[in-house]
VOLUMDREN-906597 format. One record per atom (N, C-alpha, C): atom name; residue number from 1; residue in three letters; x, y, z. Coordinates in steps of 0.02 Angstrom, whole numbers. Example, Ala and Ser with C-alpha at 12.3 -4.5 7.8 and 13.67 -1.06 7.14 Angstrom:
residues 2
- N  1  ALA  660  -284  390 .
- CA  1  ALA  615  -225  390 .
- C  1  ALA  660  -165  390 .
- N  2  SER  642  -112  354 .
- CA  2  SER  684  -53  357 .
- C  2  SER  645  2  394 .
END
This chain:
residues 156
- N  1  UNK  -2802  -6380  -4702 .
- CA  1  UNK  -2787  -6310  -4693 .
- C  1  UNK  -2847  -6267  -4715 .
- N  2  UNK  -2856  -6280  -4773 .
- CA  2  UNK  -2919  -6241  -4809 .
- C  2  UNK  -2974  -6283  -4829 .
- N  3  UNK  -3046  -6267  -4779 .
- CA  3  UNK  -3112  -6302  -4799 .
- C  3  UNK  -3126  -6288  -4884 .
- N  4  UNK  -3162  -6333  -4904 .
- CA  4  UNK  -3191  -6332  -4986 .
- C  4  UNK  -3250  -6276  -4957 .
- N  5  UNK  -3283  -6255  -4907 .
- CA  5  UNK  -3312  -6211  -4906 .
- C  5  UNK  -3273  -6146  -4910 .
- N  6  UNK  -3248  -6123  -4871 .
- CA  6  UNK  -3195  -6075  -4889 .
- C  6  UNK  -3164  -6058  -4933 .
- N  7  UNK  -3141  -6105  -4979 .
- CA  7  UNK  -3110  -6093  -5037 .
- C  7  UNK  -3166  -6074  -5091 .
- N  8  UNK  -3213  -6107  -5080 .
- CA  8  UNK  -3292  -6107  -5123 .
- C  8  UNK  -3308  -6018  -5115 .
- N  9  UNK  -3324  -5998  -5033 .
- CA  9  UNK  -3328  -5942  -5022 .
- C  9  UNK  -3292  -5872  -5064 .
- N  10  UNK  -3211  -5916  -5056 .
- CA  10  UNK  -3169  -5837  -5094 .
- C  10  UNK  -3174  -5833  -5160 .
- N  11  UNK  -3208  -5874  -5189 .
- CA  11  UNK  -3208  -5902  -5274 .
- C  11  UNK  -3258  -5879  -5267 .
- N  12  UNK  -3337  -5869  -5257 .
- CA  12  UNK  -3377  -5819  -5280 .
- C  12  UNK  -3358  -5762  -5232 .
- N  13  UNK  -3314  -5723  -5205 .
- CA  13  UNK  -3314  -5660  -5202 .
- C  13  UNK  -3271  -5636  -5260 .
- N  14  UNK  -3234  -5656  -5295 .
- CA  14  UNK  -3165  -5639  -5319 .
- C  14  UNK  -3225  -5648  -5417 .
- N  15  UNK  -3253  -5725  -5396 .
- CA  15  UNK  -3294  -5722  -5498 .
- C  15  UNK  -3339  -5647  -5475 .
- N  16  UNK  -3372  -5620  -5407 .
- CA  16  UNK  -3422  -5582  -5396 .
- C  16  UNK  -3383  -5513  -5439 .
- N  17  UNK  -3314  -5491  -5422 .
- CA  17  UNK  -3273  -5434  -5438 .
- C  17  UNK  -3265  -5413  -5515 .
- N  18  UNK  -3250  -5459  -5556 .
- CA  18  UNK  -3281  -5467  -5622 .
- C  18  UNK  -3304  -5405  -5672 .
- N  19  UNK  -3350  -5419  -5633 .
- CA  19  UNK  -3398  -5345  -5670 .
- C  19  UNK  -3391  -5264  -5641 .
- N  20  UNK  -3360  -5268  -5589 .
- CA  20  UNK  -3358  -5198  -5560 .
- C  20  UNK  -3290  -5201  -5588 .
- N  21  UNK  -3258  -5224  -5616 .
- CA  21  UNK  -3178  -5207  -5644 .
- C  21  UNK  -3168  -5188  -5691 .
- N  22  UNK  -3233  -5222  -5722 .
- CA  22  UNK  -3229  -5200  -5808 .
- C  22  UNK  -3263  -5146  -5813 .
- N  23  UNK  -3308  -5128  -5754 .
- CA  23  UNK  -3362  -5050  -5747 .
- C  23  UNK  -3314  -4994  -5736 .
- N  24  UNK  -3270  -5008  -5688 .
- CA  24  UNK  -3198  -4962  -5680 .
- C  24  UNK  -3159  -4964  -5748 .
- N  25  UNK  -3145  -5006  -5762 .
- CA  25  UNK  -3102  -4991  -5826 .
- C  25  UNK  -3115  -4955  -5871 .
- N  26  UNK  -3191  -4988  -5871 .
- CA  26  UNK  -3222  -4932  -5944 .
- C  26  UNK  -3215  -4864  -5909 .
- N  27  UNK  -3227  -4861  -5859 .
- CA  27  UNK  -3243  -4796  -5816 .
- C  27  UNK  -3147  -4742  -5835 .
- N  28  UNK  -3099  -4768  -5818 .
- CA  28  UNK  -3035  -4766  -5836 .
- C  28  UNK  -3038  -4750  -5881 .
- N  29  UNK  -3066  -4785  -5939 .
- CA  29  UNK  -3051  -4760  -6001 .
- C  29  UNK  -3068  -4702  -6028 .
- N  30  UNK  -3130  -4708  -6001 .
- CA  30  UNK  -3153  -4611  -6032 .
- C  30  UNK  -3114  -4565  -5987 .
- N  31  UNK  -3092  -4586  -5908 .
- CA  31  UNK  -3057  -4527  -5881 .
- C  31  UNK  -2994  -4540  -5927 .
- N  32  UNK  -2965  -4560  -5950 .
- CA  32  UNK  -2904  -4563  -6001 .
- C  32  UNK  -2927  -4506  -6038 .
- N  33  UNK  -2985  -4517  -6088 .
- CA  33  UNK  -3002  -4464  -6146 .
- C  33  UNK  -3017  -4420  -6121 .
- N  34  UNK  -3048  -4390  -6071 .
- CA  34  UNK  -3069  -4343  -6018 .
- C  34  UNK  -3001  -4299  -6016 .
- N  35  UNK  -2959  -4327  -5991 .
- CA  35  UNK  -2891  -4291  -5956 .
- C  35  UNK  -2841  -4270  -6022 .
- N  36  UNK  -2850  -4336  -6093 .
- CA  36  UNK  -2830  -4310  -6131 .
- C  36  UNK  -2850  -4241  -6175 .
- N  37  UNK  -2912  -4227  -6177 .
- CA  37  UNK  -2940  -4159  -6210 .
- C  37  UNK  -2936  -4128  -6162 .
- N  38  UNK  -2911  -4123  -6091 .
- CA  38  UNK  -2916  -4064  -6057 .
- C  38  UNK  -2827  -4032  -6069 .
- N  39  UNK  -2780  -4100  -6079 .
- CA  39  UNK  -2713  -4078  -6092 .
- C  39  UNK  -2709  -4052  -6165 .
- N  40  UNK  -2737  -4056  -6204 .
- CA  40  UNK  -2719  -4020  -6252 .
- C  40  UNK  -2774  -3940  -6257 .
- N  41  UNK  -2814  -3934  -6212 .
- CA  41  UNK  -2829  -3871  -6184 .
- C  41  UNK  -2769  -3838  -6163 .
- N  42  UNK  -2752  -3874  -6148 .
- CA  42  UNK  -2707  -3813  -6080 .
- C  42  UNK  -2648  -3839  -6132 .
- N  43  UNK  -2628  -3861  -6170 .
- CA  43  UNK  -2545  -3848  -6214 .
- C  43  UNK  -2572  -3813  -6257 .
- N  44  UNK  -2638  -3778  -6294 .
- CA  44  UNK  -2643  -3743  -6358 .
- C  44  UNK  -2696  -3691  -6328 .
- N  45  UNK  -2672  -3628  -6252 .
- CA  45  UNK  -2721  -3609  -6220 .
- C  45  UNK  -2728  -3581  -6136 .
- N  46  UNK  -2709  -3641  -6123 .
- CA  46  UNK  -2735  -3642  -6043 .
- C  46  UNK  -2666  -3630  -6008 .
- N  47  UNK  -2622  -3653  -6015 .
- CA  47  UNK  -2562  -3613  -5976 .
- C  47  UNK  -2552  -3556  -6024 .
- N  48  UNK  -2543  -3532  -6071 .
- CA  48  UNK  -2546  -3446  -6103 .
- C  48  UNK  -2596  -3422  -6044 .
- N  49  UNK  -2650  -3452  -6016 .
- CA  49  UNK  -2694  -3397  -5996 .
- C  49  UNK  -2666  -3382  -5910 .
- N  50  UNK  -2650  -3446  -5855 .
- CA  50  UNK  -2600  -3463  -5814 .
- C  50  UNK  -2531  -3415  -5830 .
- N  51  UNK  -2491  -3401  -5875 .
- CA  51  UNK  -2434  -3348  -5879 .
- C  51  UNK  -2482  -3279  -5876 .
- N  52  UNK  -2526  -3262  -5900 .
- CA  52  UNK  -2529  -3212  -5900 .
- C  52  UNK  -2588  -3187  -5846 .
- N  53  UNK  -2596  -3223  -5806 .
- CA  53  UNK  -2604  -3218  -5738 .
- C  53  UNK  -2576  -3219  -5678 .
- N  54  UNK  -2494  -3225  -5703 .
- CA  54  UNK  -2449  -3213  -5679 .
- C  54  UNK  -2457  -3237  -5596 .
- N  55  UNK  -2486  -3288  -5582 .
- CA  55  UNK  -2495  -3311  -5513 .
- C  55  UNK  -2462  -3374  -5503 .
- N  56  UNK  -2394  -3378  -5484 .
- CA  56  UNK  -2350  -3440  -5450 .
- C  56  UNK  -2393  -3494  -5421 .
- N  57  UNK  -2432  -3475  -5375 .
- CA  57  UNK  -2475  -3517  -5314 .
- C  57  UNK  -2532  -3554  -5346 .
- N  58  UNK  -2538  -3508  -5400 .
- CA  58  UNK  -2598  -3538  -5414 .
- C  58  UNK  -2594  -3596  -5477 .
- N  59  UNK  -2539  -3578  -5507 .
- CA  59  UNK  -2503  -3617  -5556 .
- C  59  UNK  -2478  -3693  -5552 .
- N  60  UNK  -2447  -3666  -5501 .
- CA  60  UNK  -2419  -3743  -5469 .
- C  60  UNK  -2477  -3798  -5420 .
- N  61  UNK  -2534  -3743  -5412 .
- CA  61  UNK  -2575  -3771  -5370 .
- C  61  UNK  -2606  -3846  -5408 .
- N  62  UNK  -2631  -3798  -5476 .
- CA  62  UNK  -2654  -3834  -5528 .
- C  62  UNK  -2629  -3873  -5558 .
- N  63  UNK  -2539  -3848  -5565 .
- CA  63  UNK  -2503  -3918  -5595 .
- C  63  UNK  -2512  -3977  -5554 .
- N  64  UNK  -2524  -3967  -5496 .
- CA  64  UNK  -2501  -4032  -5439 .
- C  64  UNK  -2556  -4076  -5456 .
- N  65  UNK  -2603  -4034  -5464 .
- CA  65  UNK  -2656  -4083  -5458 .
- C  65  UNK  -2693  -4115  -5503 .
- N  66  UNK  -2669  -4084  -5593 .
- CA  66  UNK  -2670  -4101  -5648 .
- C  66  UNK  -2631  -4167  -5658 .
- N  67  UNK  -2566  -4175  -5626 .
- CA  67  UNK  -2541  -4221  -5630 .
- C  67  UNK  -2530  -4277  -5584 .
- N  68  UNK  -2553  -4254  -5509 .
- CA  68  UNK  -2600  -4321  -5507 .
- C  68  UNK  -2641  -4363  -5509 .
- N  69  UNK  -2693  -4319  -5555 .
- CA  69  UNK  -2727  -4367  -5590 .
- C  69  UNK  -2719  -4409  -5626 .
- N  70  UNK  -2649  -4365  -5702 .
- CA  70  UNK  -2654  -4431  -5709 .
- C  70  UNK  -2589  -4477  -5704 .
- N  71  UNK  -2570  -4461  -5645 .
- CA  71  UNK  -2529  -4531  -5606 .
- C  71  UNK  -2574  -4558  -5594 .
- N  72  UNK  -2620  -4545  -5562 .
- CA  72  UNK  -2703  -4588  -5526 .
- C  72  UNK  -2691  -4651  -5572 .
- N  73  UNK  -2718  -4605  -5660 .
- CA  73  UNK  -2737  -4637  -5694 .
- C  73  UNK  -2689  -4708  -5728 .
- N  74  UNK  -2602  -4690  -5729 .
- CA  74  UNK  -2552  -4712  -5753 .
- C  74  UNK  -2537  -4777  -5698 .
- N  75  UNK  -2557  -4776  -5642 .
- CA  75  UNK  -2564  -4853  -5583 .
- C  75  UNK  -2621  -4872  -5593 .
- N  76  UNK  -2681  -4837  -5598 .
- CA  76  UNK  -2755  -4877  -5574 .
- C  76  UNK  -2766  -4926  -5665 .
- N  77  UNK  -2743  -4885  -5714 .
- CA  77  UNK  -2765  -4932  -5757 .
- C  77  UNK  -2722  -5005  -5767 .
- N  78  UNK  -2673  -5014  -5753 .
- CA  78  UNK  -2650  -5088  -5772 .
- C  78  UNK  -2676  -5104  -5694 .
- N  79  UNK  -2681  -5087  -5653 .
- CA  79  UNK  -2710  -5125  -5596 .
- C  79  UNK  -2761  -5164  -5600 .
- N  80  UNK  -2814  -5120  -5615 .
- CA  80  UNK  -2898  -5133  -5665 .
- C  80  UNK  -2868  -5198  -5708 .
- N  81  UNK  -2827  -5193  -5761 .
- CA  81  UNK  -2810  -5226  -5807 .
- C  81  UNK  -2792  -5285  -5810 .
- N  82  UNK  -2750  -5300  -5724 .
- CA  82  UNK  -2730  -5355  -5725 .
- C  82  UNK  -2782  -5410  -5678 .
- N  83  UNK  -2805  -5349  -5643 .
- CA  83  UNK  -2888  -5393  -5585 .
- C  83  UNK  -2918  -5433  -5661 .
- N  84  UNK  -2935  -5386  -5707 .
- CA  84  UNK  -2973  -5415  -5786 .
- C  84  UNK  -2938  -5478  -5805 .
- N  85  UNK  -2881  -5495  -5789 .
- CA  85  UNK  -2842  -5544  -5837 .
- C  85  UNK  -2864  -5606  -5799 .
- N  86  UNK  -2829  -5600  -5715 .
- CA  86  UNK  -2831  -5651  -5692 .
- C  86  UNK  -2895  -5666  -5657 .
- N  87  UNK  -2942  -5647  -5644 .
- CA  87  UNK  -3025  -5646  -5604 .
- C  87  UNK  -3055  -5709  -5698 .
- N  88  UNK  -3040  -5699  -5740 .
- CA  88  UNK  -3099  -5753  -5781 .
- C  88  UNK  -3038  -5801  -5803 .
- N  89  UNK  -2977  -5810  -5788 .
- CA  89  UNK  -2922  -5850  -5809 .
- C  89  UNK  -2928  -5913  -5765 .
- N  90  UNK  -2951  -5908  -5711 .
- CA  90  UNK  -2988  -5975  -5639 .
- C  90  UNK  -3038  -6019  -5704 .
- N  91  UNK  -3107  -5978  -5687 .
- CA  91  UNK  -3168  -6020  -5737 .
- C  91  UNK  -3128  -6023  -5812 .
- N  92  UNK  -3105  -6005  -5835 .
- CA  92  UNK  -3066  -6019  -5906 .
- C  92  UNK  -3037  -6093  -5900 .
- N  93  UNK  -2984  -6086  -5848 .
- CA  93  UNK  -2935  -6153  -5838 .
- C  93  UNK  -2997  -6230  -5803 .
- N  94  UNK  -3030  -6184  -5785 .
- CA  94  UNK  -3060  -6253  -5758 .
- C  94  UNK  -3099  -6279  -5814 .
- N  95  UNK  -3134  -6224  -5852 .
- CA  95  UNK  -3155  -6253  -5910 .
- C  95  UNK  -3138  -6295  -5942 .
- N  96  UNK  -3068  -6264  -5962 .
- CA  96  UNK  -3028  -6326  -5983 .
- C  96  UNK  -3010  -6393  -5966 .
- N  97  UNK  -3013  -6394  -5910 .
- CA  97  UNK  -3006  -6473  -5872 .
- C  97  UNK  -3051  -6491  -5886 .
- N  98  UNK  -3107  -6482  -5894 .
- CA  98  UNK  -3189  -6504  -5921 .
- C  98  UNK  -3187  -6537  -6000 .
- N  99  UNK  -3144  -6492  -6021 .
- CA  99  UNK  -3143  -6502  -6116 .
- C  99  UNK  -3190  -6447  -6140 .
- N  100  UNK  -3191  -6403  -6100 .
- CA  100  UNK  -3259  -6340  -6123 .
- C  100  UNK  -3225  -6277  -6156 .
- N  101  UNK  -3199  -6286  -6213 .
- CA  101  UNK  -3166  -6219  -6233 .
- C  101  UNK  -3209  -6173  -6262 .
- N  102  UNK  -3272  -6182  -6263 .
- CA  102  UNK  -3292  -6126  -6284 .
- C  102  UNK  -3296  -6068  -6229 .
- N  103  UNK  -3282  -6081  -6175 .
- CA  103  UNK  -3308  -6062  -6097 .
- C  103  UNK  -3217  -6033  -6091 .
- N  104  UNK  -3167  -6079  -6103 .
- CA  104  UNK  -3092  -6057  -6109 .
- C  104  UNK  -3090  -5983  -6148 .
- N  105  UNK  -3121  -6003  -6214 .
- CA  105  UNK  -3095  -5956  -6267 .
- C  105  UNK  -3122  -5877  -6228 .
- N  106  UNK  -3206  -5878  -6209 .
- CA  106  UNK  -3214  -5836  -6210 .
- C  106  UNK  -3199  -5788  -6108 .
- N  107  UNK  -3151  -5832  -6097 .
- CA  107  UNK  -3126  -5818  -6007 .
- C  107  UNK  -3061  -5796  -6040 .
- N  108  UNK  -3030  -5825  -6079 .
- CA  108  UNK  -2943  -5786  -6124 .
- C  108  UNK  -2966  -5724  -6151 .
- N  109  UNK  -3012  -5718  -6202 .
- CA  109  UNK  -3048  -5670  -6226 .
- C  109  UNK  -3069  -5607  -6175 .
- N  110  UNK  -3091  -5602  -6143 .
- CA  110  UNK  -3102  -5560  -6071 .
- C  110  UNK  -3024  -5536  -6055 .
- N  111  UNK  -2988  -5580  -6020 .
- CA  111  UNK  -2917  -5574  -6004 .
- C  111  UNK  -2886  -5536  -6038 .
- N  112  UNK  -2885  -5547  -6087 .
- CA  112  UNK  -2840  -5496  -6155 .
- C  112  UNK  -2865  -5448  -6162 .
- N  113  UNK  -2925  -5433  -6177 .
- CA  113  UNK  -2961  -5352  -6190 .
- C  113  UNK  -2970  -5321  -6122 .
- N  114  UNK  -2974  -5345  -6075 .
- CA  114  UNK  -2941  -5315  -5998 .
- C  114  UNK  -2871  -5299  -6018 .
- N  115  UNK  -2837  -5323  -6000 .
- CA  115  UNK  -2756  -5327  -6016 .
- C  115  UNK  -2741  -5267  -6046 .
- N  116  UNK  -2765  -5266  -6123 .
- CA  116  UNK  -2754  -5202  -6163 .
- C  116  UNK  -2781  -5151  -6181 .
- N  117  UNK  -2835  -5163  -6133 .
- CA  117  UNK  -2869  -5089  -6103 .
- C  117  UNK  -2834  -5048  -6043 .
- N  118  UNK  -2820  -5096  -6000 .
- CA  118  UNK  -2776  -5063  -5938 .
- C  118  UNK  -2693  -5043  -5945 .
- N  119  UNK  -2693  -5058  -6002 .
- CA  119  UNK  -2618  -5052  -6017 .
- C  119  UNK  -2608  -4981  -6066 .
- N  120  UNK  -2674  -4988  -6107 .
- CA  120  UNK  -2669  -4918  -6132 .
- C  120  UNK  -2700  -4850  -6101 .
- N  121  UNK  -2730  -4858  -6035 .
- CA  121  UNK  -2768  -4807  -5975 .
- C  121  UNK  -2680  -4810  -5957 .
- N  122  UNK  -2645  -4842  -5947 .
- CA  122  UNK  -2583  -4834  -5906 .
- C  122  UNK  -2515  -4796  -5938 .
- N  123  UNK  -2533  -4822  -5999 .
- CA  123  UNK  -2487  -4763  -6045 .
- C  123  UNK  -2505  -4724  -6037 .
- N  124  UNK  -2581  -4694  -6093 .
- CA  124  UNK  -2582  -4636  -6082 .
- C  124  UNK  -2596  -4599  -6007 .
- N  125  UNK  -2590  -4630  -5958 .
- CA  125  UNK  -2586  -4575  -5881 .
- C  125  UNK  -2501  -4576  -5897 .
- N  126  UNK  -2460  -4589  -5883 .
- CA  126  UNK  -2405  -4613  -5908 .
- C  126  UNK  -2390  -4540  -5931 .
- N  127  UNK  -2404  -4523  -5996 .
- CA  127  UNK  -2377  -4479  -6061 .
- C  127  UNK  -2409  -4412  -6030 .
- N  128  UNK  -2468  -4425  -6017 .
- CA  128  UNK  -2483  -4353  -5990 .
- C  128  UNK  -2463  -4325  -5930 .
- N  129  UNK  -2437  -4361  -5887 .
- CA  129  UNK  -2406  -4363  -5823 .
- C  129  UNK  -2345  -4334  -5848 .
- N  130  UNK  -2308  -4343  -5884 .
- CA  130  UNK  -2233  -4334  -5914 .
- C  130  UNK  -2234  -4253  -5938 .
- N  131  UNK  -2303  -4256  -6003 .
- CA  131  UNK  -2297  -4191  -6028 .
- C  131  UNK  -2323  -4137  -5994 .
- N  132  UNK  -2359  -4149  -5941 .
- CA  132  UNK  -2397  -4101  -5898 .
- C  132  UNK  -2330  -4087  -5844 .
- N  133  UNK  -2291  -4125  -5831 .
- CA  133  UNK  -2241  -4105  -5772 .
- C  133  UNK  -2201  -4055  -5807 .
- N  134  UNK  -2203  -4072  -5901 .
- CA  134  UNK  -2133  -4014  -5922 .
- C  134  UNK  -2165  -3966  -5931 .
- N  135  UNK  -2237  -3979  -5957 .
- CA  135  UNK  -2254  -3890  -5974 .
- C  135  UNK  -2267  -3856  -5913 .
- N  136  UNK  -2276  -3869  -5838 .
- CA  136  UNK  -2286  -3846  -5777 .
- C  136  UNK  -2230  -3808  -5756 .
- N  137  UNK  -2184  -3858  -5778 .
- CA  137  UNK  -2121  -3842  -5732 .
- C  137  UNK  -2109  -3789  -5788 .
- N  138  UNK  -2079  -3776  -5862 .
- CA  138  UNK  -2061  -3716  -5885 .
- C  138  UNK  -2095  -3666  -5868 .
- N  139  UNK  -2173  -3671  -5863 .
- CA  139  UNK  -2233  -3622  -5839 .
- C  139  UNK  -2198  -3578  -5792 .
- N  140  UNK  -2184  -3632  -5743 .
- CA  140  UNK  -2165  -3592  -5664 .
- C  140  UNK  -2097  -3577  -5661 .
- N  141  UNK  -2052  -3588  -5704 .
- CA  141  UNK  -1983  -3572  -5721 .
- C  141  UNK  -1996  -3501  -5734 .
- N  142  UNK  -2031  -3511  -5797 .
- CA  142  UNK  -2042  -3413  -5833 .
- C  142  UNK  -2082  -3376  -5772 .
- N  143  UNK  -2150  -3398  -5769 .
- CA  143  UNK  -2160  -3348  -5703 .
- C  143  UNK  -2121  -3329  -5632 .
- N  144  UNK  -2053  -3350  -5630 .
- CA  144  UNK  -1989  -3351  -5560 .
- C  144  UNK  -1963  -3310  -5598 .
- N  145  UNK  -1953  -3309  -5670 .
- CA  145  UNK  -1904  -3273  -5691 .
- C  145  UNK  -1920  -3203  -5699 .
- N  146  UNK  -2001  -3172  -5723 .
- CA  146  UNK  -2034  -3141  -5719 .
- C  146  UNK  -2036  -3104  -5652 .
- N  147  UNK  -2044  -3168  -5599 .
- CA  147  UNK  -2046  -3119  -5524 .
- C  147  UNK  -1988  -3167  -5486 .
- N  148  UNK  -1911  -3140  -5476 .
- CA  148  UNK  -1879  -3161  -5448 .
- C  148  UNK  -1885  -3184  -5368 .
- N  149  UNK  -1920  -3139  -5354 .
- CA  149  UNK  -1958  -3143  -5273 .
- C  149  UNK  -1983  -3196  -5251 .
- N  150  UNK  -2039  -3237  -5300 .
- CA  150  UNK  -2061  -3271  -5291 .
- C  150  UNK  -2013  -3361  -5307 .
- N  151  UNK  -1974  -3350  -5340 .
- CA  151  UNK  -1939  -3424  -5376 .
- C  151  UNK  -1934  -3471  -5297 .
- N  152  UNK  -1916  -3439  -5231 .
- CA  152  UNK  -1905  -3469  -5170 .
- C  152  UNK  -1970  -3501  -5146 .
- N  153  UNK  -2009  -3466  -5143 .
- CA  153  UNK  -2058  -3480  -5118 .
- C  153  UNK  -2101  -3552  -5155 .
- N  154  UNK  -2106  -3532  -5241 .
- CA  154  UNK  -2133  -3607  -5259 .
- C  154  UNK  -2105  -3658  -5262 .
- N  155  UNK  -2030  -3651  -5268 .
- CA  155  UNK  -1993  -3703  -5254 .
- C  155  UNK  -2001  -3747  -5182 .
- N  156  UNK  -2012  -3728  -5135 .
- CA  156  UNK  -2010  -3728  -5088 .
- C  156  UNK  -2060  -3803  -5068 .
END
């Protein structure tokens, strides 16, 4: 069914992926810290300044897109996380059939600090995804209530 070339072939594209996963992850991670100092901008600040600009459209424009980022962020990091686990868990296991654990230890080693790097990019998109939807939504609650006119329209 499957040539040893072929199989040879998808085994260096997949060991090739490796390093661009862990370049994304790290990359993830600072957009984690990134997104986190911009949410506590805007909870001690940045929506006070949004209410009193009293603009529906523009409010919600920004919530939408504040928070899908970090949904972005709350899927793409255990994704990242788990490409990390299983991409050096292949050369790990084969190692092992060899008797080569130093080559095991440090392919498990990889796996795990992938693992719980992408798992904590996934919380926190996760948490800020959560607290950015409530402070949005009261945002645009008070500004409907402020302009009854408008409550149809952003709902909408």
């Amino acid at each position: 069914m499957f040539t040893q070339q072929s199989i040879q072939m998808m085994h260096y594209a997949v060991d090739w992926l490796l390093q661009p996963v862990i370049y994304c992850l790290l990359f993830v991670v600072l957009a984690a810290l990134w997104e986190s100092g911009i949410a506590l901008s805007e909870r001690f600040g940045g929506l006070n300044k949004l209410l009193q600009q009293n603009n529906p459209d523009r409010s919600a424009a920004q919530g939408r897109r504040r928070i899908e980022r970090a949904d972005l962020l709350a899927r793409i990091g255990p994704m990242l996380g788990l490409m990390g686990t299983l991409i050096p868990l292949g050369p790990g296991l084969a190692a092992l059939g060899q008797g080569d654990l130093q080559t095991l230890a440090r392919a498990v080693t990889v796996a795990f600090d992938t693992t719980v790097l992408g798992l904590l990019v996934g919380i926190a998109g996760f948490v800020l995804g959560r607290l950015r939807r409530r402070w949005y939504d009261q945002l645009l609650d008070t500004l409907a209530s402020r302009n009854p006119q408008t409550r149809n329209e952003v709902n909408a």
